[in-house]
C-alpha positions, 0 to 999 in steps of 0.5 A: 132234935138236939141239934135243932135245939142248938141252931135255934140258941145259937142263931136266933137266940144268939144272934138275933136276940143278942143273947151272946152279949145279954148274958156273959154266960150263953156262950159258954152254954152252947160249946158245953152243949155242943161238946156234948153233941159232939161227942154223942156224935163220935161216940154212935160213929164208932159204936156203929163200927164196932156193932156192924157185922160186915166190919171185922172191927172190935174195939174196947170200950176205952178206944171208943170212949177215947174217940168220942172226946177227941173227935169232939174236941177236934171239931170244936178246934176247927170251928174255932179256926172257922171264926178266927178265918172269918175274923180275919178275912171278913172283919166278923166278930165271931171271937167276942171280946172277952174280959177286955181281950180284942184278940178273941183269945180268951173266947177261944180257949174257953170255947175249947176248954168247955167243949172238951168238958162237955166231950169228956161227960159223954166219954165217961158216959159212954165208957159207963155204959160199954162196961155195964151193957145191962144198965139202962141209962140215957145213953143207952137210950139214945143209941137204941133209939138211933139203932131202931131208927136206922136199921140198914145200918145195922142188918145181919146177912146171913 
């Protein structure tokens, strides 16, 4: 659903409604956002290693928290390479002029650096949450729910 929630702000509310220059902000809300995502992302890849049987794989709670940032942070960077290639190939605007920069740079590194503060909450999180198991928190909730909606992910054989 948050995913959905996303494409809707980027595509239609960022482009089609001109949010990205309507509000200086909007931006720098969606890569916070889907930093967030992302390392929710990294974090279920790895946490469902680590819970599955099958994989002999048990990794502490630090590595797993360690994963989530960067793979946030590495699909964030390739997305940036995305934008500049179309930048440059196709003569898109995707890098918007920021502070007066053509270049697209200043985009760019806020890009990056909101997105590794939005994969650098959930880390926290997430390594919160692996430490303290007992606690309910939203995390929690979260891969619960995606534990309960994907069970062959998870069956025990015997």
């Amino acid at each position: 659903m948050f995913v959905i929630i996303f494409v809707f702000a980027s595509l239609f509310l960022g482009e089609i409604r001109e949010f990205y220059t309507r509000f200086w902000w909007w931006d720098i809300a969606l890569h916070s956002f889907s930093g967030i995502l992302l390392g929710i992302v990294g974090f279920i890849l790895v946490h469902v290693l680590n819970e599955t049987e099958e994989i002999d794989l048990h990794m502490k709670p630090g590595f797993v928290a360690f994963f989530a940032f960067l793979f946030a942070v590495g699909m964030g960077g390739l997305w940036e390479i995305f934008e500049f290639t179309m930048d440059s190939i196709f003569g898109m605007n995707m890098q918007k002029e920021m502070l007066g920069d053509p270049s697209g740079l200043t985009d760019t590194m806020w890009d990056l650096i909101v997105d590794a503060l939005g994969a650098l909450i959930i880390a926290v999180l997430g390594y919160g949450y692996l430490k303290t198991a007992k606690n309910e928190s939203f995390l929690e909730q979260w891969i619960e729910a995606f534990i309960k909606s994907n069970p062959r992910l998870f069956k025990r054989q015997p």
